[in-house]
SERO-4910 file (N, C-alpha, C, O; in steps of 0.05 Angstrom, whole numbers):
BEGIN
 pado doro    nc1    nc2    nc3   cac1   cac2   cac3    cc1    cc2    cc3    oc1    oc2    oc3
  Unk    A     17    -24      0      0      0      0     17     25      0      6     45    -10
  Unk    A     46     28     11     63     47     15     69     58     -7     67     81    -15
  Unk    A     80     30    -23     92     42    -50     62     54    -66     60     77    -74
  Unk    A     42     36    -68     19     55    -94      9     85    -79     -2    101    -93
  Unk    A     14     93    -51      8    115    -52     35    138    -57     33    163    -56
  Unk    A     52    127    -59     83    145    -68     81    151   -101     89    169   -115
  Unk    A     61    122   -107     59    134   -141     40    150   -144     42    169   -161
  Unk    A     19    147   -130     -1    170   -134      5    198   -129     -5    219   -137
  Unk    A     24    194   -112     26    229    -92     46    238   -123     39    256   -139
  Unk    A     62    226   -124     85    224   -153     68    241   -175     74    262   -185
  Unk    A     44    223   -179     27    219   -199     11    256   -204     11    271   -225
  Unk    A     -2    262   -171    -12    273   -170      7    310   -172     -1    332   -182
  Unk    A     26    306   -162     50    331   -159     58    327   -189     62    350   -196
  Unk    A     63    312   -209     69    317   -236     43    332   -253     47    348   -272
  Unk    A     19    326   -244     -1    342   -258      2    370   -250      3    388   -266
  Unk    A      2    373   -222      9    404   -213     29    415   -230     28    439   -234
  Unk    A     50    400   -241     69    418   -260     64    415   -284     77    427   -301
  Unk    A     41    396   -290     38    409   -321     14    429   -316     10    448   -332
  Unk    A      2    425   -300    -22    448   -297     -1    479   -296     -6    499   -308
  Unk    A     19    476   -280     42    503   -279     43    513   -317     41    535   -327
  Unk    A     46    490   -328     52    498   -354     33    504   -374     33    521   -392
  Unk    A     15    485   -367    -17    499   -380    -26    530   -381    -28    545   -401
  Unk    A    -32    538   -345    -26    570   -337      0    584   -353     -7    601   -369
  Unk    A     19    581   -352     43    599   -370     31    594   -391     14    611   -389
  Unk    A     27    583   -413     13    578   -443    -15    593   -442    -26    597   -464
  Unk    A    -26    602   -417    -49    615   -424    -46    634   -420    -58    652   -432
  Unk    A    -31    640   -405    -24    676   -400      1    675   -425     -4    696   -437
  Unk    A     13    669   -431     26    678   -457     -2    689   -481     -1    711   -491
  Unk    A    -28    666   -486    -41    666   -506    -58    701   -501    -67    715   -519
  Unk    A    -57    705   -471    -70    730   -463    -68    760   -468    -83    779   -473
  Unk    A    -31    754   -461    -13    774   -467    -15    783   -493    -18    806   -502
  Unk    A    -11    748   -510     -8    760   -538    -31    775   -552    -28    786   -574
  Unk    A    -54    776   -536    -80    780   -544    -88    810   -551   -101    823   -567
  Unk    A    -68    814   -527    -71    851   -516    -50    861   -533    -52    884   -541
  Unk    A    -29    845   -540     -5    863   -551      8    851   -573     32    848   -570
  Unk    A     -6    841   -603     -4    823   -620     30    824   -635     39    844   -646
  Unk    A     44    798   -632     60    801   -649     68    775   -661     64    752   -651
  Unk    A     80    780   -683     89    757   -702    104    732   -681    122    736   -664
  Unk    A     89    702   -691    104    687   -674     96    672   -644    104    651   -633
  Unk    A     72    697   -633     64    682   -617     49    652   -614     49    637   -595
  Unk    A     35    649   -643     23    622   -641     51    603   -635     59    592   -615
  Unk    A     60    605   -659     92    586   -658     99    577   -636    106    554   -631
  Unk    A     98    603   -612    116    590   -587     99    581   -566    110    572   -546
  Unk    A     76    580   -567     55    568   -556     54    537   -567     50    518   -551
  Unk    A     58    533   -595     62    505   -607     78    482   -600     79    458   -600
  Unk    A     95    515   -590    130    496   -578    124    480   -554    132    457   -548
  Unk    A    106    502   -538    109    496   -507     86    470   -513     91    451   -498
  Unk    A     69    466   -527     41    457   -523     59    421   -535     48    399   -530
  Unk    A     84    422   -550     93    398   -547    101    379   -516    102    354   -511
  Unk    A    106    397   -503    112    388   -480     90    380   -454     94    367   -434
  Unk    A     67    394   -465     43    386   -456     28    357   -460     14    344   -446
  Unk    A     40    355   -490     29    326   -502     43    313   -494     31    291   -490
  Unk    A     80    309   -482     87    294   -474     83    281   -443     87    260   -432
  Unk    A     68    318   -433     65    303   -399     34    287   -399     26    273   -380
  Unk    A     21    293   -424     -8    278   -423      5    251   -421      5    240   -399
  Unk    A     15    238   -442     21    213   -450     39    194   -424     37    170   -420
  Unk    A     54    214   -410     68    202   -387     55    192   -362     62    173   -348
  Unk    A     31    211   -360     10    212   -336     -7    195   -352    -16    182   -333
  Unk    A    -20    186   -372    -33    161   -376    -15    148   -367    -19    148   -342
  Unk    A      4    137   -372     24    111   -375     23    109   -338     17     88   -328
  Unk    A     27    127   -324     29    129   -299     -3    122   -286     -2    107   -267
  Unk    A    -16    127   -291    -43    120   -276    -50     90   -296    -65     78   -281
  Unk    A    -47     77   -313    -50     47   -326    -26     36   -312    -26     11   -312
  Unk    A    -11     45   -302     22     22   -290      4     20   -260      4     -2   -249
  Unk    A    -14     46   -243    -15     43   -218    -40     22   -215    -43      7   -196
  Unk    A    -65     24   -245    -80     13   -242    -74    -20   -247    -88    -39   -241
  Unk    A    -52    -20   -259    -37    -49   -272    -35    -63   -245    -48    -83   -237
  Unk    A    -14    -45   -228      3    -64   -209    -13    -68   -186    -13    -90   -175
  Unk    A    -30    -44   -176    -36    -48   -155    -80    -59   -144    -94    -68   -126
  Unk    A    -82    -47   -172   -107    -55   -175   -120    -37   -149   -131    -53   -135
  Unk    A   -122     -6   -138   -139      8   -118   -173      7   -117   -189     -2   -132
  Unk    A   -174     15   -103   -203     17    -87   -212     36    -77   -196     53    -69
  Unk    A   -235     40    -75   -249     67    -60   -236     89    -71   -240    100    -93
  Unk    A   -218     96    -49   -210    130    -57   -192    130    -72   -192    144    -92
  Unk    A   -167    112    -65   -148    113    -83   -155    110   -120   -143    124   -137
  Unk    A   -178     89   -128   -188     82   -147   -195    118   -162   -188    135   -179
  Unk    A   -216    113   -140   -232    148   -150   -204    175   -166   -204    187   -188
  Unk    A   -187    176   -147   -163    187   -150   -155    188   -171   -155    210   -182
  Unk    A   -143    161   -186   -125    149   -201   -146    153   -230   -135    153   -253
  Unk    A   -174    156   -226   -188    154   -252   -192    192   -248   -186    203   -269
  Unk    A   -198    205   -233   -195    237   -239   -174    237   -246   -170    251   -267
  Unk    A   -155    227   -236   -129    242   -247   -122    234   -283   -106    248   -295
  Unk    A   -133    216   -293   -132    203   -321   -154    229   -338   -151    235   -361
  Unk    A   -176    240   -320   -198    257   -338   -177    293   -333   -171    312   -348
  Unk    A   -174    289   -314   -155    322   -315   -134    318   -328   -128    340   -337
  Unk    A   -117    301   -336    -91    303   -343   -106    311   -376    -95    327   -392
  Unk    A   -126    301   -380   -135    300   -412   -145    325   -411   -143    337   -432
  Unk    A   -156    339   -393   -166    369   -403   -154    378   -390   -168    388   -372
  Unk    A   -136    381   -388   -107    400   -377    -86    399   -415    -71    416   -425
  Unk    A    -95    376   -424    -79    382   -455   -100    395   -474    -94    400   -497
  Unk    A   -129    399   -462   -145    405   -476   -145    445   -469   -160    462   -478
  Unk    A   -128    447   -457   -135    474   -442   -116    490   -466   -124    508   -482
  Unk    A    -87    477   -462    -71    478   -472    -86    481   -503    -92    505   -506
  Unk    A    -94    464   -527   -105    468   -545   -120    493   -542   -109    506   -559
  Unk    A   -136    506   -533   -153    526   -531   -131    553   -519   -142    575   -516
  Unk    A   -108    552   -514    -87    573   -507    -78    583   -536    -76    605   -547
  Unk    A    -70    545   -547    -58    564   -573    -81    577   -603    -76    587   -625
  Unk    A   -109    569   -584   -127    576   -615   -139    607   -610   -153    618   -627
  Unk    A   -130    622   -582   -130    642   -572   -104    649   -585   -111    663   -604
  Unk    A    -72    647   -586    -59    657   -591    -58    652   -627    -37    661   -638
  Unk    A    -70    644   -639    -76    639   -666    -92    667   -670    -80    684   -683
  Unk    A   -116    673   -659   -129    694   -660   -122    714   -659   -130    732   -674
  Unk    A    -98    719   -631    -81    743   -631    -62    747   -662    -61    769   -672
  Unk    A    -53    733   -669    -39    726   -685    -50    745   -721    -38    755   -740
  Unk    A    -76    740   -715    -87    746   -733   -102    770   -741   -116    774   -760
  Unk    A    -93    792   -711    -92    810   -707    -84    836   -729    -64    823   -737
  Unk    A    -82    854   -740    -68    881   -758    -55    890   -730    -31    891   -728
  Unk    A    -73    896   -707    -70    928   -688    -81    911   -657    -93    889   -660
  Unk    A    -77    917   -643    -83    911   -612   -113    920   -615   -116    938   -632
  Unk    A   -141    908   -600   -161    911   -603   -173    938   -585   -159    946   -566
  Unk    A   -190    948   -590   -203    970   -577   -202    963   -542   -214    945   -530
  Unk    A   -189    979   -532   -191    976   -498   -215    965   -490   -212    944   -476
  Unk    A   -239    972   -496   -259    953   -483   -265    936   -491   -288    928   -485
  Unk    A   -251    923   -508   -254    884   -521   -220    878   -494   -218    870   -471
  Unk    A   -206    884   -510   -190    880   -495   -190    874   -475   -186    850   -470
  Unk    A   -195    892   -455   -201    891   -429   -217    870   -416   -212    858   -395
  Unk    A   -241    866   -435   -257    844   -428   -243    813   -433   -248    793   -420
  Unk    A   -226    815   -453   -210    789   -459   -190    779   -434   -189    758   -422
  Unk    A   -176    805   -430   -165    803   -405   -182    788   -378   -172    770   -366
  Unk    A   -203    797   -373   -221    787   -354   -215    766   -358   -199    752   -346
  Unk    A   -236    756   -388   -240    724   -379   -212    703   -377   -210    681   -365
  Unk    A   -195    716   -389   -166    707   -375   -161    697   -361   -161    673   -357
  Unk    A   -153    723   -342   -149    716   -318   -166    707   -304   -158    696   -283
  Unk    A   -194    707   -308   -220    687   -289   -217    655   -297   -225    637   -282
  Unk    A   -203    650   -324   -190    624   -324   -170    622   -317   -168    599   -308
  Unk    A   -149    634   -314   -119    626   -292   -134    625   -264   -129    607   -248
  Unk    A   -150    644   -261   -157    640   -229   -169    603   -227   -160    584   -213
  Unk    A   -184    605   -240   -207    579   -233   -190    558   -242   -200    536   -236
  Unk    A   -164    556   -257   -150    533   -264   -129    534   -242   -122    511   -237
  Unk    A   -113    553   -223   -100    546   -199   -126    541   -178   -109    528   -166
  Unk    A   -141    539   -169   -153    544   -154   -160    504   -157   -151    486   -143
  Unk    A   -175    503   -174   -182    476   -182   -161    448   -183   -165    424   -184
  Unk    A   -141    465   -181   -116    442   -174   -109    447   -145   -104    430   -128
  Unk    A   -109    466   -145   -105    466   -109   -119    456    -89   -112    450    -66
  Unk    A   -148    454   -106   -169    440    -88   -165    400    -98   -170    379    -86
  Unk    A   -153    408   -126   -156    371   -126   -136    368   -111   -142    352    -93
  Unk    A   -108    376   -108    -88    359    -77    -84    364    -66    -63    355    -55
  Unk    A   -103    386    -52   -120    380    -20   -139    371     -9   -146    373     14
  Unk    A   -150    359    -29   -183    347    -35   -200    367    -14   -212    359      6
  Unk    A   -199    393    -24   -219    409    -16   -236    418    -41   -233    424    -65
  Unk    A   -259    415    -21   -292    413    -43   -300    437    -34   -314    445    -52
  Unk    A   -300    456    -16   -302    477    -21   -294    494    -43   -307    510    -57
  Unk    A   -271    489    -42   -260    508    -66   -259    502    -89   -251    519   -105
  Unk    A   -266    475    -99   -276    460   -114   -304    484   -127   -303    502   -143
  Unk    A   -324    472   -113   -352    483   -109   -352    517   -110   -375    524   -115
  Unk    A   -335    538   -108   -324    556   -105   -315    561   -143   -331    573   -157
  Unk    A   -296    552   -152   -287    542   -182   -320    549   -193   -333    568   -203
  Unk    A   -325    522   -185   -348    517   -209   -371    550   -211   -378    564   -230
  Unk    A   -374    552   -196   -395    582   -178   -387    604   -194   -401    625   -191
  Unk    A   -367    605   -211   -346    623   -221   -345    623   -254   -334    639   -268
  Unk    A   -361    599   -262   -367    587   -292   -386    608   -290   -381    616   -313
  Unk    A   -403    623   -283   -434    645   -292   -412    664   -299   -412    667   -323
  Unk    A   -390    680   -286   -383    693   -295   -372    692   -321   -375    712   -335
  Unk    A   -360    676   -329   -344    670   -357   -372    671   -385   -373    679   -408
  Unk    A   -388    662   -369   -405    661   -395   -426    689   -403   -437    697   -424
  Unk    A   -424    702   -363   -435    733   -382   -411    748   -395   -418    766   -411
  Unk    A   -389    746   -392   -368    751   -406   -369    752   -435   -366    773   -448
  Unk    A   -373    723   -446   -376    720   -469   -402    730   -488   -404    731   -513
  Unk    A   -425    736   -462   -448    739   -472   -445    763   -483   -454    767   -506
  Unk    A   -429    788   -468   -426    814   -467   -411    825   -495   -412    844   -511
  Unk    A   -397    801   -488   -374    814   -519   -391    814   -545   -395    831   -562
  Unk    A   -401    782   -542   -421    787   -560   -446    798   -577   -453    796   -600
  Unk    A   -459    812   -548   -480    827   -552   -465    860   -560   -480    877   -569
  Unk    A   -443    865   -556   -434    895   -558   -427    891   -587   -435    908   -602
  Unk    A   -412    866   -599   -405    867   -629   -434    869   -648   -435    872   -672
  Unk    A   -450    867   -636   -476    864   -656   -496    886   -650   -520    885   -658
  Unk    A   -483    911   -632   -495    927   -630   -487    947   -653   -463    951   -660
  Unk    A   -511    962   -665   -505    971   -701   -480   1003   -698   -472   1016   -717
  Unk    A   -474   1008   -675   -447   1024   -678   -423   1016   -678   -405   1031   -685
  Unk    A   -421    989   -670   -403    968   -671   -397    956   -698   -374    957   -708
  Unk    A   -419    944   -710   -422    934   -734   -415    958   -749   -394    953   -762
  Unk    A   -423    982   -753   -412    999   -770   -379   1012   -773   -367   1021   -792
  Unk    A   -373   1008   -746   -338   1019   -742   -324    996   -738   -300   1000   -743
  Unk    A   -328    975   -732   -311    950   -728   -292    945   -755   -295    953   -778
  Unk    A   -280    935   -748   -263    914   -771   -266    887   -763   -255    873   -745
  Unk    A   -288    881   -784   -306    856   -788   -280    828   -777   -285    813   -758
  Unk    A   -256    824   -791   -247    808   -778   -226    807   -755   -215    786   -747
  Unk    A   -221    834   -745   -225    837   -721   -238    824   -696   -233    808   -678
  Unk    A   -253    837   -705   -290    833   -686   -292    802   -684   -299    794   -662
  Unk    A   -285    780   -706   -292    754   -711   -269    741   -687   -271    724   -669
  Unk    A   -247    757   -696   -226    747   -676   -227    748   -646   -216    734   -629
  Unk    A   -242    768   -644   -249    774   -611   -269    761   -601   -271    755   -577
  Unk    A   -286    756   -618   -309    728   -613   -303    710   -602   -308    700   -580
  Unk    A   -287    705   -626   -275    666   -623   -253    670   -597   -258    661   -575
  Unk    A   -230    683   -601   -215    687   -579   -230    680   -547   -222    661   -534
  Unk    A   -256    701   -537   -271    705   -532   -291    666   -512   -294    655   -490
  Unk    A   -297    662   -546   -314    628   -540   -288    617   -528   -293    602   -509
  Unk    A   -265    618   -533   -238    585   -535   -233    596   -504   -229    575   -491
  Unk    A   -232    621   -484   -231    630   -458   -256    617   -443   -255    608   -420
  Unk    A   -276    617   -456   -303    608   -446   -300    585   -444   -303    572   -423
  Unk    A   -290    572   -472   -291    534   -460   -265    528   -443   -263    504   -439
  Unk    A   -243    546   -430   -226    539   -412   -236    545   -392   -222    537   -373
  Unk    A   -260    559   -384   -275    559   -362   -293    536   -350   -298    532   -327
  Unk    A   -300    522   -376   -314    504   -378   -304    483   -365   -318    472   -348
  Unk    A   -264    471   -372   -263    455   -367   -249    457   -343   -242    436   -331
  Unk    A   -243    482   -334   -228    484   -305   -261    479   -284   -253    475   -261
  Unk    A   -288    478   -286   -315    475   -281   -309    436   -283   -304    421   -264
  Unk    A   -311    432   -300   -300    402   -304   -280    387   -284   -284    363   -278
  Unk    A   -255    404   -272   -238    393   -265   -250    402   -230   -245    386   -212
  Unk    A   -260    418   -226   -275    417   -200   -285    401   -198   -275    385   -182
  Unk    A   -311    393   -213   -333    363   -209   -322    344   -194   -326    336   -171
  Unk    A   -306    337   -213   -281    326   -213   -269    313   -184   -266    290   -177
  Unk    A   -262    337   -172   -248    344   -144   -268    327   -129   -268    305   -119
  Unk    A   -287    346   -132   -318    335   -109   -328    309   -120   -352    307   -115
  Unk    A   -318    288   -133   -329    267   -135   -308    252   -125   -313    233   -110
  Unk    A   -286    256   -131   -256    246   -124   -264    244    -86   -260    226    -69
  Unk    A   -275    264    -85   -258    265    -52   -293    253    -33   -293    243    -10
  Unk    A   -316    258    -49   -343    249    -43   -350    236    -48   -362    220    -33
  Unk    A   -349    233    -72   -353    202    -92   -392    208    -94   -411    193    -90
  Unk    A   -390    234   -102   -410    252   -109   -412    258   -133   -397    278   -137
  Unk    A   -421    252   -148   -416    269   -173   -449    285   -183   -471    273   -183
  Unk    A   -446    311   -191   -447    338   -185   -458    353   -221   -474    371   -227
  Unk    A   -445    341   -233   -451    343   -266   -470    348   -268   -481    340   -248
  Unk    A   -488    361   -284   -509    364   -290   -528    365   -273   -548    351   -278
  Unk    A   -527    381   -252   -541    377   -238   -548    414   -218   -554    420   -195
  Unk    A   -542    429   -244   -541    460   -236   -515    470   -219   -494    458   -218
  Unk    A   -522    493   -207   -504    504   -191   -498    490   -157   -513    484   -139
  Unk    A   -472    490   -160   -480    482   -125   -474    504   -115   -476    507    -91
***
């Protein structure tokens, strides 16, 4: 029992450092958002190889713990969240670099109040993606439950951006693919809200063996 929980704790402190690298890839995709320059997708591509390699290591690592030791109850519960976060922790990553694609595709830095709002939902996903790991390896469901409570905001976010591009003073002064870019930019922040909301559940089923999905706000 000593050794499978040394692989788990192993198991579980290697996700914390790719989750470290996920966050740097999304605040790069953020930065580049506000302040567009040649190249940012590229080095987002670079980093996001290293992402695919920690996905592929952390399967191999949770099938060797499920191989050898065959767990139960909590440890079981554990060993299978940690197999669904490690996969949308590379999925976050994908949605960093389709934000820094967008920046990318930028002429000019966007009007301060797109901007600004992009920034928001940003950083309301760096927040809810440390926060959501901090709660999975402390198995605290508060802050779990806290995370998820924090998904309404991301989506009037997106609601907002949206409703201001389709307002007809907007539509008349915008630069149409501009505007398209700050959309999408915009949705790919929304679904990293989504899945840092995911990786809470997650937490609270891990540590409750509750699961919480579909089942509104807690």
């Amino acid at each position: 029992m000593g050794k499978e929980r040394e692989e788990i704790r192993n198991l579980m402190e290697s996700l914390v450092a790719m989750a470290d690298e996920v966050g740097v890839m999304l605040n790069m995709a953020i930065q580049a958002f506000s302040n567009p320059e040649p190249g940012a997708a590229l080095k987002l591509r670079e980093k996001d190889k290293r992402i695919n390699r920690m996905e592929n290591i952390h399967d191999a690592k949770c099938l060797r713990i499920l191989a050898l030791y065959q767990p139960e109850a909590d440890d079981l519960r554990t060993v299978f969240m940690a197999l669904k976060i490690n996969n949308d922790l590379e999925r976050i990553g994908d949605h960093a670099i389709n934000v820094g694609e967008r920046a990318e595709s930028l002429a000019a830095p966007p009007p301060q109040a797109y901007k600004s709002r992009i920034e928001r939902m940003g950083h309301l996903s760096l927040g809810m993606l440390s926060d959501a790991l901090t709660a999975f390896v402390a198995r605290d469901t508060a802050l779990a439950k806290n995370v998820i409570s924090r998904d309404d905001e991301a989506d009037d976010l997106l609601r907002e951006t949206i409703e201001e591009m389709l307002k007809p003073e907007s539509v008349q002064c915008a630069d149409m693919e501009m505007a398209i870019s700050i959309v999408l930019a915009a949705k790919e922040l929304e679904r990293v809200a989504d899945l840092c909301t995911n990786l809470a559940e997650d937490v609270v089923f891990m540590a409750e063996g509750e699961t919480i999905k579909h089942q509104g706000k807690v």
